[in-house]
N, C-alpha and C positions, 0 to 999 in steps of 0.2 A: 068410776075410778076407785082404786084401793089404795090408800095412803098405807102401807105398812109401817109402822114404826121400831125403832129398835135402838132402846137405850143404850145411847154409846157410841152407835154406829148412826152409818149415811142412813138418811129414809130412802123406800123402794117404792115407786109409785108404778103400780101394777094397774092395766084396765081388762076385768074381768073378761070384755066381749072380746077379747083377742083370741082369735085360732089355737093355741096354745099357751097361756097365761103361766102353766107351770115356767113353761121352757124359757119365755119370755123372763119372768123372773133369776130363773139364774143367767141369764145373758147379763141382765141388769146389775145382776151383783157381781158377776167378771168383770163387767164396763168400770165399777163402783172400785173394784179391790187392785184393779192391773192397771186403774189411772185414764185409759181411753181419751184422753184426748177433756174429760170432765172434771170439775171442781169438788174436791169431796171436802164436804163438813163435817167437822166431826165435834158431839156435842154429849160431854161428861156428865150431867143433871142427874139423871137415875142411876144410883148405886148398884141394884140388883134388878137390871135388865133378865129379860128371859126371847129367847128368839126358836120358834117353831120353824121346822125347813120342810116344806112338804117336797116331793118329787111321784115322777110317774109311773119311776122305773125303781126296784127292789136297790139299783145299785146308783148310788150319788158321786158327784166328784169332791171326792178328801180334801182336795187343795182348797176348796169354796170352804169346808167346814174349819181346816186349818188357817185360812187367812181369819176367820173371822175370830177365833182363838186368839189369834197375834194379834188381832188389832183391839179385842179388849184388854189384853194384858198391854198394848200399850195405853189405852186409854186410862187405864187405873192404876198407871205406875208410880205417882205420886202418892197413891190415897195412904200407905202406912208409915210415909215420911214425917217425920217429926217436924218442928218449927227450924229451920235453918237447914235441914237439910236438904240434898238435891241428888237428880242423878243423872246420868248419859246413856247414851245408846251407841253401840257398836255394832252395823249391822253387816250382812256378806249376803250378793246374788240378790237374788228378786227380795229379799226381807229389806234390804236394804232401800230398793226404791219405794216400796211401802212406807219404810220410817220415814223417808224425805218428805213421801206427801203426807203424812201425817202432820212432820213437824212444822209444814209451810203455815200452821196457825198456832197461836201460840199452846202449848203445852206447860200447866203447873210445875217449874221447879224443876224443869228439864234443862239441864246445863248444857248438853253437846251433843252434838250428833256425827259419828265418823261411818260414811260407806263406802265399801270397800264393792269394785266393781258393780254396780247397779244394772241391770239391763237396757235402763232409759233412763233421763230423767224427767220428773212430774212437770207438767206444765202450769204455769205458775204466773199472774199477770202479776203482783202483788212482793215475792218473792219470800223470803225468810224470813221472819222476825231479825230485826240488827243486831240485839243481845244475845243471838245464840248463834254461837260458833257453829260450822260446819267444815267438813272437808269430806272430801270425796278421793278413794285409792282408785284409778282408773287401769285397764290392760292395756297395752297397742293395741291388741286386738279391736277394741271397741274405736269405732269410727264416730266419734263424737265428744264434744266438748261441754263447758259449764263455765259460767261465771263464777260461778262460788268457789272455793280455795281448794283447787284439785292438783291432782298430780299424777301423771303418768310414766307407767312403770317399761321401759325398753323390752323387746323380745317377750314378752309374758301373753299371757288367755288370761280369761276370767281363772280365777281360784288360786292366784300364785302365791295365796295367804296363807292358804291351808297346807298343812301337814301332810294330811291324808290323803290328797290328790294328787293324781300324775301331774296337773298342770302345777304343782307348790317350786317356787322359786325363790331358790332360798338368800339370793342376793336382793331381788325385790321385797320377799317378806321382812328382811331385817330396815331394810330402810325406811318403808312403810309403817312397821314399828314404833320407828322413832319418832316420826312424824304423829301417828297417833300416840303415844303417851304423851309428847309435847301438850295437844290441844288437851287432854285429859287431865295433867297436872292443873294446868293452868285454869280448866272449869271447875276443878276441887281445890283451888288455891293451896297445891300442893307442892309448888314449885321448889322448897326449900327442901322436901322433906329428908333429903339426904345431902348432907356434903359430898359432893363428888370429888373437891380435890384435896381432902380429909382421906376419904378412902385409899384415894391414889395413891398419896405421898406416904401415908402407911405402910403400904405393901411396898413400896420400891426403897422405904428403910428399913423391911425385914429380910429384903434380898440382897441389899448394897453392905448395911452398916451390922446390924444386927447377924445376920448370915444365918438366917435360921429356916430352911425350909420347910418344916411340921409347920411356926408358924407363918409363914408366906401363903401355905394353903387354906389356912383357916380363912383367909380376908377374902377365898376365890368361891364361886356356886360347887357345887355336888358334883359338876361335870363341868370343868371348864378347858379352852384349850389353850395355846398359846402357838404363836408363827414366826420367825424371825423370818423376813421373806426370801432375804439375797441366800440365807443357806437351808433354808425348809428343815429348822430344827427349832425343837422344840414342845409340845405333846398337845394329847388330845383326851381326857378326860385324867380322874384323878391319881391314880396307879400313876400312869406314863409321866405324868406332868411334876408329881412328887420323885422320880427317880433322875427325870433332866434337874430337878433343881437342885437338887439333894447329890448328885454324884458326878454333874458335869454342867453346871451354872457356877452356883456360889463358889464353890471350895479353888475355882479356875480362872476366875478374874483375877489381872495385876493387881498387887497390893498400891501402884501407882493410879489405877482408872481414878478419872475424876468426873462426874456426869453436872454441865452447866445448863440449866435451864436459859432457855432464849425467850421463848413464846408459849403460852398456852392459851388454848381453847377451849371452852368449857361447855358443852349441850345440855340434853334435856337428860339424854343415857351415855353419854361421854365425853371423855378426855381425851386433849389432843395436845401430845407437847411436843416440841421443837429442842434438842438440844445439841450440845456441843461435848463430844467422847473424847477423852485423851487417855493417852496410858502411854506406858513403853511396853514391849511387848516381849516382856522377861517368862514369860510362862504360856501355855498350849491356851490359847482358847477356843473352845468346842463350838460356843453357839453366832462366833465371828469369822472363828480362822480355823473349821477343823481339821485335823491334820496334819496341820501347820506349825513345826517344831520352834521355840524363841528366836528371835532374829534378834533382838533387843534394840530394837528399832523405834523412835518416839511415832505417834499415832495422832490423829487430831482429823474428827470425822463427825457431821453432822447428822444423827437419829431423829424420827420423826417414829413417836407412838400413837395408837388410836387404841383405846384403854373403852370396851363398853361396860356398863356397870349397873347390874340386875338385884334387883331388892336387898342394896346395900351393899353388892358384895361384886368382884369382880369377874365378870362371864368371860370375854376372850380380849387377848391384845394381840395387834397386827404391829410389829417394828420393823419400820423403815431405815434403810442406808445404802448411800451409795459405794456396792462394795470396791468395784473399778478402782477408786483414789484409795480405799486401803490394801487391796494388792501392789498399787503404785507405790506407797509407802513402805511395804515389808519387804520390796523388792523383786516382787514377784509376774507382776507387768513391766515392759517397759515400754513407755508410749511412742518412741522412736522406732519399734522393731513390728514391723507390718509385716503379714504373716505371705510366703510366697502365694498359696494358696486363695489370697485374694483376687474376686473376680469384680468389677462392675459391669453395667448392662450398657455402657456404654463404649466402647470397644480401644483400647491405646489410653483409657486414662487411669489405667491402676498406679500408672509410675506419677499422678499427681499427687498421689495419698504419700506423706513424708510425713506424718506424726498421728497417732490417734486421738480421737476428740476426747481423749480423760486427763483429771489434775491431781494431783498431789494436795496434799495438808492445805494450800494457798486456797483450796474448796471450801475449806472447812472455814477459816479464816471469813476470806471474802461473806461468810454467812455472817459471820460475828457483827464484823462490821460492815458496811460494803462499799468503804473507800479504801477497805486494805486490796490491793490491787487491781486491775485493769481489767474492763469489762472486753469482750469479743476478742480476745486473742485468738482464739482456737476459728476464726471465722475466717476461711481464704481472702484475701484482697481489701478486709476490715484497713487497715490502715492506707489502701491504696485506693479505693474506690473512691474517697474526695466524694462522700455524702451521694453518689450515685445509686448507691444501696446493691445487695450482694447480687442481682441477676446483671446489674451494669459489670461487674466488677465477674463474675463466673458464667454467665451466658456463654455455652458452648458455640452458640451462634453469631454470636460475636468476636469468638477466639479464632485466630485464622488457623484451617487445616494444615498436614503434612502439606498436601500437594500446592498449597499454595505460601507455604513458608519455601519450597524449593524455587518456586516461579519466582521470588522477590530473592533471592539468592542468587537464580542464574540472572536476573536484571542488574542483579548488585555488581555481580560479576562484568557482565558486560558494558558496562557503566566504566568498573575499571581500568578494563583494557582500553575503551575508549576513550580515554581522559590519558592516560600514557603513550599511546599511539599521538594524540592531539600537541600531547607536551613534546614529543620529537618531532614531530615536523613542523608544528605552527617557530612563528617569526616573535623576536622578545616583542613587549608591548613595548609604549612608548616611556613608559615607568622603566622597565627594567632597563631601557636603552639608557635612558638620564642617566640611568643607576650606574651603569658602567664606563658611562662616557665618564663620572664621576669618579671613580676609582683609576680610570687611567690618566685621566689629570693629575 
């Protein structure tokens, strides 16, 4: 038997008298580097390892010579770290389940490990070290699970991280993101390193108070964009986004708006606030109402923004509102007037629909507080159902048809007539008899 050794790496225990010893060796070191189902040890002692790879054939497989690359650079990723410091690993695709099994022993001054779709994971009696955070970005695709702090991504394949791949999703990768810089701050106790709701409130008093859009854009990245949802205005890198601010944002706001904060939330790469818009509506506003000539109409609308915010600086905002209750407002809905052209899929009940399910200002309100008025209005049979809940109260199966709202009409009917027919011929009772005997006395 041949013990191979290999400072750094797994040892290789080859027996000469085997039919193909070469061949046999590199099985060994695919079993060794792709996990197979084995324990791999991995042991740091000699600094300057050297490892000879013989083969039998002029042309070897790269991947065996590249894994073995990757695993001494991970082995020796510590060695030019100073006292206190440390570092992580970020890996994607097969590198990734390599770092797993790597890091299931402990590693000098390795802080964290994030993989991002693994093809498998290591097997592991033993499991992680406690002190080192892990988390794993998973695809649907991958039919399999993890104890350790994962998270999977809807609709995506492997690679939904990357850029440069067909499979790159850019809803997945942003979330994913967040989630890894989360654990990353937190292994470089960097959690503070920026005020995020310092940045915020800066830029939305260079936009509200100050009215300065050069700077407004100073606080944003190189390329950032902005969304107002309900009217898809707004821009998309720095040209566009300096021209919406600067010739139809700031200079276009009531000199009435007033923006209340309600709620914030504050992550690892964002802001999230809740507030409460008023104005009267004495001037054109482009990126709420565009179009839309002054009604001078008071306003009172709940916005919700999600502000992310990249080394310091503001990357994109997403603003929320329900526009429905400010067309209610300006006049421009009316929620009485149901349009002919409504159909439902259930056949004779358009003529039930007598108001549409949107509100006025009283929206906005009810947010503020939420005993300023009445919940489930807009709910059919809410006050009538007597706690039977809304399928008692709108079950079409239960609501009796035409044809048998007629049946109980012509019974009603006949009911009638037989009860007036009964009153003309029946004899008085012996009440009414008294009764009269009583009157003619």
């Amino acid at each position: 038997m041949v013990n191979i050794k290999l400072g750094g790496f797994p040892n290789i225990v080859i027996d000469p008298n085997d039919e193909n010893p070469i061949r046999e060796a590199k099985g060994r070191i695919r079993q060794k580097m792709k996990g197979g189902g084995m324990q791999v040890s991995w042991r740091t002692e000699a600094r300057h390892a050297r490892l000879i790879i013989a083969s039998d054939t002029d042309e070897f497989d790269e991947d065996i010579i590249n894994h073995f690359h990757f695993q001494n650079t991970l082995s020796h990723a510590a060695d030019n770290l100073e006292l206190g410091e440390n570092y992580a690993i970020v890996a994607y695709g097969d590198a990734a389940t390599l770092c797993l099994e790597a890091a299931i022993h402990p590693m000098p001054k390795l802080a964290a490990v994030v993989a991002y779709y693994p093809p498998y994971m290591p097997r592991t009696s033993t499991g992680w070290p406690r002190t080192l955070p892990v988390m794993v970005h998973l695809a649907s695709s991958q039919n399999f699970g993890t104890t350790l702090d994962s998270y999977t991504y809807q609709d995506t394949v492997e690679g939904f991280a990357e850029h440069d791949l067909d499979e790159y999703d850019k809803t997945a990768a942003r979330v994913s993101w967040s989630r890894t810089l989360r654990i990353l701050r937190r292994a470089f106790s960097m959690e503070d390193h920026w005020d995020l709701e310092a940045i915020w409130d800066n830029h939305t008093k260079l936009e509200f108070d100050t009215k300065d859009a050069e700077a407004t854009m100073k606080t944003m990245v190189r390329e950032p964009y902005v969304n107002h949802i309900p009217t898809m205005t707004g821009g998309i890198g720095a040209r566009e986004l300096f021209r919406f601010y600067d010739e139809f944002f700031i200079p276009n706001n009531p000199e009435t708006m007033k923006l209340k904060l309600l709620s914030r939330t504050v992550g690892v790469d964002r802001v999230v606030d809740e507030m409460l818009v008023s104005f009267r509506h004495t001037t054109e506003i482009p990126w709420m109402l565009p179009g839309i000539p002054p009604t001078d109409r008071q306003v009172e609308v709940i916005l919700v923004s999600v502000v992310c915010i990249r080394g310091g600086r503001l990357y994109h905002e997403h603003i929320h509102w329900d526009q429905a209750t400010v067309l209610v407002q300006v006049g421009l809905l009316d929620p009485k007037l149901i349009p002919d052209t409504f159909k439902t899929t259930e056949k004779g009940r358009e003529k039930e629909v007598k108001q549409l399910p949107v509100c006025g200002k009283e929206a906005a309100r009810k947010g503020v507080n939420e005993k300023d008025g009445r919940s489930n209005q807009l709910i059919p049979g809410w006050s009538t159902s007597g706690g039977r809940g809304h399928k008692a109260a709108n079950d079409s199966s239960s609501r009796p048809s035409s044809e048998q709202k007629q049946q109980k009409s012509d019974k009603a009917n006949e009911g009638s007539n037989l009860d007036a027919k009964t009153k003309g011929d029946a004899k008085p009772s012996d009440k009414q008899e008294d009764s009269n005997n009583s009157k003619n006395a």
